[in-house]
N, C-alpha and C positions, 0 to 999 in steps of 0.2 A: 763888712769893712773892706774885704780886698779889694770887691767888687766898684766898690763908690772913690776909691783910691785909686785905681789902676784901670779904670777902663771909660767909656761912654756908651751909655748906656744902649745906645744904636749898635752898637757892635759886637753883643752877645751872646754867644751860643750857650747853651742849655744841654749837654749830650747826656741821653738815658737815666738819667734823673725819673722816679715811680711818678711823681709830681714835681709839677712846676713851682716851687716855696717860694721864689723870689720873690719880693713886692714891686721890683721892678719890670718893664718892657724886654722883654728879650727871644732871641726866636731859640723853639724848643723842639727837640730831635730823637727822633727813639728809635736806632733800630734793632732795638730787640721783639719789635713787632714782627709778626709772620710776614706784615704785607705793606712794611715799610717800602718809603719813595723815599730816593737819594734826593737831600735836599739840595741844592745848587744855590746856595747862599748868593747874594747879589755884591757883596765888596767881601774881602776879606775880615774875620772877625778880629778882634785885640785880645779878646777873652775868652776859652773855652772854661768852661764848671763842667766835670763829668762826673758822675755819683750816679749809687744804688746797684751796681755794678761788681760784680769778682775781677779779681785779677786775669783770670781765664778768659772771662769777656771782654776783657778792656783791652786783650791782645786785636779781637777781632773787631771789635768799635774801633779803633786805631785805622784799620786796614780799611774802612768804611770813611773813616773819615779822610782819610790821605788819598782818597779817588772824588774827592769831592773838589771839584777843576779849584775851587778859591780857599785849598786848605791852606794854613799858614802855621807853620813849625815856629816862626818867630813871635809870633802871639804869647801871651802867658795863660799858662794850664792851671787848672786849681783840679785837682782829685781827691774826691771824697772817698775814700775806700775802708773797705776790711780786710783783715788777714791779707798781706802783700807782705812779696819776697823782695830781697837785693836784687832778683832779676829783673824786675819790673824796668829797675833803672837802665837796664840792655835794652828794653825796646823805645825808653825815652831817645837814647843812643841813637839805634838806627831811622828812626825820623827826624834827627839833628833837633830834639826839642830841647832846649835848654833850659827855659822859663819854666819853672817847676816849682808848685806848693802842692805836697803831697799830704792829706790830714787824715790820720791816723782816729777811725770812729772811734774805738774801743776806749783809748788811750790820749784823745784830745788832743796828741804831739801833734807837731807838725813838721816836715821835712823835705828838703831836697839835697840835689846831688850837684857834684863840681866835677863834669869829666875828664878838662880838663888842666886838672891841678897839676898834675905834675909837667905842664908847657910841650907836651907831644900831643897831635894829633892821632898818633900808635899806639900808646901806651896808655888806657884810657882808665880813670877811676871811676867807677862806676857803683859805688859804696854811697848808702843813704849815709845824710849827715842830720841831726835835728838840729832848727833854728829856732823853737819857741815853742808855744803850746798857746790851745783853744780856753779862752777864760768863761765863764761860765754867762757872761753878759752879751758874748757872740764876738767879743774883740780876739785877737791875737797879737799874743806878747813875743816879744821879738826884740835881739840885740841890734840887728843889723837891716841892711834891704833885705824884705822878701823876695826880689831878682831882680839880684846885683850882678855885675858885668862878669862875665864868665869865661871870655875866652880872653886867651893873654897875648900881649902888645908880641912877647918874643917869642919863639917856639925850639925847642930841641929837641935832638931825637926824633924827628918827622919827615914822614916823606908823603908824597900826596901822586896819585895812579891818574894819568891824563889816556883820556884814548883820542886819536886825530887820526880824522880819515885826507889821505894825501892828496896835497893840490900843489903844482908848481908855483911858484914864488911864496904864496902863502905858509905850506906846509910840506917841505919835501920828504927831508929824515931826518929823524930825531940823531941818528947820530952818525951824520956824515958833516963836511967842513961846512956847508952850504944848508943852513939846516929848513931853513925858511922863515920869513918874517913873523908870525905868531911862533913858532917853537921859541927864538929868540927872544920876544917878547914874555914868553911866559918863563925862559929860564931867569932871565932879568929879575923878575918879582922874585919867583920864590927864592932864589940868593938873597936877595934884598930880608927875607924872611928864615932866612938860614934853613930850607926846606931843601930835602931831597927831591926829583922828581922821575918817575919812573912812566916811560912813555911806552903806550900798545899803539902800534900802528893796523888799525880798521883793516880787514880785508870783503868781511860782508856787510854794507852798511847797516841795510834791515833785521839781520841777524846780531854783527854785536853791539848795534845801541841797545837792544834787549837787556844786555849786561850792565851797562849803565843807567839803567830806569830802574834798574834791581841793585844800585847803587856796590855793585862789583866795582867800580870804578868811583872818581870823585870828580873829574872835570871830561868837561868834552869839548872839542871842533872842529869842524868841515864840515860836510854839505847835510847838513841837519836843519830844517825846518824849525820857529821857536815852537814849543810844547809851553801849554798851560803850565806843567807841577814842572816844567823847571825854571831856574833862576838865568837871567842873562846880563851880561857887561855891560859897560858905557860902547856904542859901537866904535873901535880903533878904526879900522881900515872899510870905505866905498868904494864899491867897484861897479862896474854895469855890465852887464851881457850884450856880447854885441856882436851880428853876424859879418863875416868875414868870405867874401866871393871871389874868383877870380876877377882882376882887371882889364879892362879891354886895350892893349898893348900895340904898337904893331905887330902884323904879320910879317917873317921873313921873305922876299922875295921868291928862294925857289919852292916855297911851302903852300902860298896862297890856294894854288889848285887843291893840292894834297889837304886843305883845311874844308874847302868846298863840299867836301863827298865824306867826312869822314863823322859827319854828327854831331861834334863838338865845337863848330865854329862861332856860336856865341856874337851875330851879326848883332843882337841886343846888347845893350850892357844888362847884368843884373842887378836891378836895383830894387828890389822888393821880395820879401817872402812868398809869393804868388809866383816869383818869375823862377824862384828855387825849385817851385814844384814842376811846373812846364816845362824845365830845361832837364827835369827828372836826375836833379843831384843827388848826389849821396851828401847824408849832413852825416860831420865827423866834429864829435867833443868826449870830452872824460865822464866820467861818472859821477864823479862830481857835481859835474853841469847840469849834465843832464837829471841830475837830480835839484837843480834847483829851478830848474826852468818853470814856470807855470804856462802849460801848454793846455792847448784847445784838443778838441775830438779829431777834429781832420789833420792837426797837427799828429796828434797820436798813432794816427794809420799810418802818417805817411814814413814816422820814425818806424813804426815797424816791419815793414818792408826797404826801408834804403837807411838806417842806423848801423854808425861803426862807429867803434870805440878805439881810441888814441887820443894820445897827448897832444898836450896842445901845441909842442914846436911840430909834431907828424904830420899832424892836420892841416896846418898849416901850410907846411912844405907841398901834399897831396895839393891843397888847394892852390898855390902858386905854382906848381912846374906840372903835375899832374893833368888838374884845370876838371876833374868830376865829381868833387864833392863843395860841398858851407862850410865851413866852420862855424862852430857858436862854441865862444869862448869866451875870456873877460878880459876887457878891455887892457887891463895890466901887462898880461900874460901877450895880445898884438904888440905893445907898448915895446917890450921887452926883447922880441925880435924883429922886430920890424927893420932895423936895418937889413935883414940880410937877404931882403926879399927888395931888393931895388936892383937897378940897371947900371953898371958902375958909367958905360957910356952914352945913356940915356938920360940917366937921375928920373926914371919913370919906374915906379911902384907894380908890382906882380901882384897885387892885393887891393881889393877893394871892402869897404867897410859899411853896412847898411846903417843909415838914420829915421829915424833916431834911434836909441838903444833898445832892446828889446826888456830891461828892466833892471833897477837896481836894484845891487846888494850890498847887505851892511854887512861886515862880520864883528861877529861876536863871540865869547866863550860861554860856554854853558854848563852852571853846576847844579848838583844836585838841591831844590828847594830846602835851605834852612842851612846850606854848609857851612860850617863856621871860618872858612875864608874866606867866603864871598863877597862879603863887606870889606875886607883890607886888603883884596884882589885889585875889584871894583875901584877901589880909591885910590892905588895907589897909578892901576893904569890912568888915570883921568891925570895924574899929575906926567906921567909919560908921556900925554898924547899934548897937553898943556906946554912941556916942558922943549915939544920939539925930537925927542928922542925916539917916539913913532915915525915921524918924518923922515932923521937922520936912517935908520933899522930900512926903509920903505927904499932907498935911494942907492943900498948898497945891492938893491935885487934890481933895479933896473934895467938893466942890459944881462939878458943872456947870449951867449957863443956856441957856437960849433957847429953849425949848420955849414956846407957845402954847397953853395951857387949849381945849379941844375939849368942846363944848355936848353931843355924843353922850351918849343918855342909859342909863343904867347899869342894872343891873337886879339884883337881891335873889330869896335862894329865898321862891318865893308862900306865903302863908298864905292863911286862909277870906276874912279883910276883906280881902285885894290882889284876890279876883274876886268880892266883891258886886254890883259893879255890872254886870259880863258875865253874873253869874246872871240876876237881874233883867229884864234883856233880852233874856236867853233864857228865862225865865219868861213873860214878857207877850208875845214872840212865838210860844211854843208855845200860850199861850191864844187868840193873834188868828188862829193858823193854826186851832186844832180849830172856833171860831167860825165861820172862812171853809167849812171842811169840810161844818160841820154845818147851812151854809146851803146848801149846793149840794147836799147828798142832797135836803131839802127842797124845792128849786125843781125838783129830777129828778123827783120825787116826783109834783108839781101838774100 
């Protein structure tokens, strides 16, 4: 009955059941075989049926099935069991499974659990409730839905653990004036949901997303990759990756020579990734980036011998007064200082910018698969981003300050008139040398 009610028939799993009793089409899973294969389902299913199973097993069927890339927490569960404890309902808990019909062989009950009754995602109940019982015809009698909406419009007493790995204007600090445009964003909602929010700031990215996959945490954002088992947003904010070179400027007059000899005179302009490499810069971006960037083999060499790490106004700065390293940064973040890298008596730019971008990026926030915010998150930013108030949030990071104008002086690809006068001087010193020459055969001579 639940089965022909609540699901289509293309969409269900069958987990470690002795036999397959259904008279229906359904794909059927057993790893309690020695030489079971991880099944890698093709869409997400609607329906798990797990039976024939202890509770003991059904910890580790669990853990089998939450590495399977298309498991889905928001599905509804039907468990066939014997002999099970209140605890069981902890491990529906930590895979955010809500949909639950738990049937009690022995005893033909049937039951599930409301963790969130009392409106805290803290405070969690985790106490079976019986809603009906198994009739002898195969129906089930029941006052109410077998799964009914379970998490509540309001919350109290909640607070929800964000880890953000730091990016300039995106994400700076959770609790300085200036916090960043996502922190902002996400204190917005959870006020809006009367939610605490307790922010970890990343220091190793590959080490503590570890903690967050092991669901230590409940939300995540920054330079994180999407992963299959987790959940992600409507994307708020596109940005692009995009390199940033010195500009070819003029040369000061008494500098011209002194740029001749000294390696870095940049007679090219740079305008390709290929000329970054010949002109052997150093590329400078954050961690961040560099961890979003999708890079080639040769690219990978060449980061590991000329890669430094700074922020993005440093980088930047190197790269305009400096003049020996790229930047590869986002688009925002040039956007954002870019005044301070102009000529006040020139109105000519210290920066140039390669086309086209080397790749966009969307951000997004990333919860754990099945959180039960991630639905009222999800919705309510789309009425943010709808409403213009992503926009308004996006425009107060605009412009950054503080940067100091740097006297270093710039340099332009040479034409004939940039070395007239190194000619010149090397003209009337080839004539003072052939002179000194053609005196000294002379006095050999006498």
């Amino acid at each position: 009955m639940i089965i022909m009610n609540y699901t289509s028939i293309s969409d269900l799993i069958t987990v470690n059941s002795k036999e397959n009793y259904l008279n229906i089409p359904n794909v059927h899973v057993n790893y309690n075989k020695i030489d079971a294969v991880w099944y890698v389902y093709p869409k997400k299913p609607d329906v798990y049926v797990i039976a024939d199973i202890t509770e003991n097993e059904l910890f580790k069927t669990m853990e089998y099935l939450s590495d399977d890339l298309n498991f889905n927490p928001r599905a509804k569960y039907v468990f066939v069991l014997q002999k099970f404890s209140e605890k069981i309902s902890s491990l529906f808990h930590f895979y955010f499974i809500l949909n639950v019909v738990l049937i009690d062989v022995e005893t033909s009950k049937v039951f599930t659990y409301f963790p969130y009754e009392n409106n805290s995602l803290n405070i969690v109940n985790n106490k079976l409730v019986q809603i009906g019982f198994c009739a002898e015809n195969g129906d089930i009698n029941f006052e109410s839905d077998l799964f009914p909406m379970k998490i509540p419009k309001v919350w109290h007493n909640s607070s929800i653990s964000i880890m953000y790995y730091p990016c300039e204007f995106y994400a700076i600090c959770d609790n300085c004036k200036d916090k960043g445009a996502e922190i902002e964003l996400f204190n917005i909602i959870s006020e809006h949901f009367n939610i605490e929010t307790n922010f970890y700031r990343v220091l190793t990215l590959d080490e503590d997303i570890y903690l967050f996959n092991e669901k230590h945490y409940d939300v995540f954002f920054g330079a994180q990759k999407v992963q299959d088992f987790h959940e992600f947003t409507y994307p708020y904010y596109s940005d692009t990756l995009v390199w940033v070179v010195p500009s070819t400027l003029p040369i000061p007059r008494w500098n011209r020579f002194t740029y001749l000899l000294n390696g870095l005179n940049y007679e090219l302009s740079i305008d390709s990734v290929a000329k970054i490499f010949s002109n052997n810069l150093k590329v400078g971006s954050t961690k961040f980036v560099k961890k979003l960037m999708n890079s080639s083999t040769e690219m990978d060499k060449y980061l590991k011998k000329n890669y430094v790490e700074c922020t993005g106004f440093v980088c930047l700065n190197l790269t305009a007064f400096k003049r020996d390293m790229a930047t590869l940064t986002l688009k925002r973040t040039v956007e954002a200082y870019l005044e301070s890298f102009s000529d006040d008596l020139s109105g000519q730019w210290s920066l140039e910018e390669l086309t086209p971008p080397m790749q966009t990026y969307y951000l997004v926030t990333f919860f754990n698969a099945g959180h039960p915010m991630f639905q009222l998150f999800n919705r309510n930013l789309l009425y943010l981003v709808e409403s213009g108030i992503v926009a308004k949030i996006t425009l107060k990071y605009n412009k950054f300050h503080g940067i100091t104008k740097n006297s270093f002086n710039a340099t332009q690809s040479l034409h004939l008139e940039h070395i007239t006068a190194p000619m010149v001087l090397w003209f009337v010193g080839m004539v003072v040398s052939l002179l000194v020459f053609i005196g000294e055969l002379t006095t050999n001579r006498l």
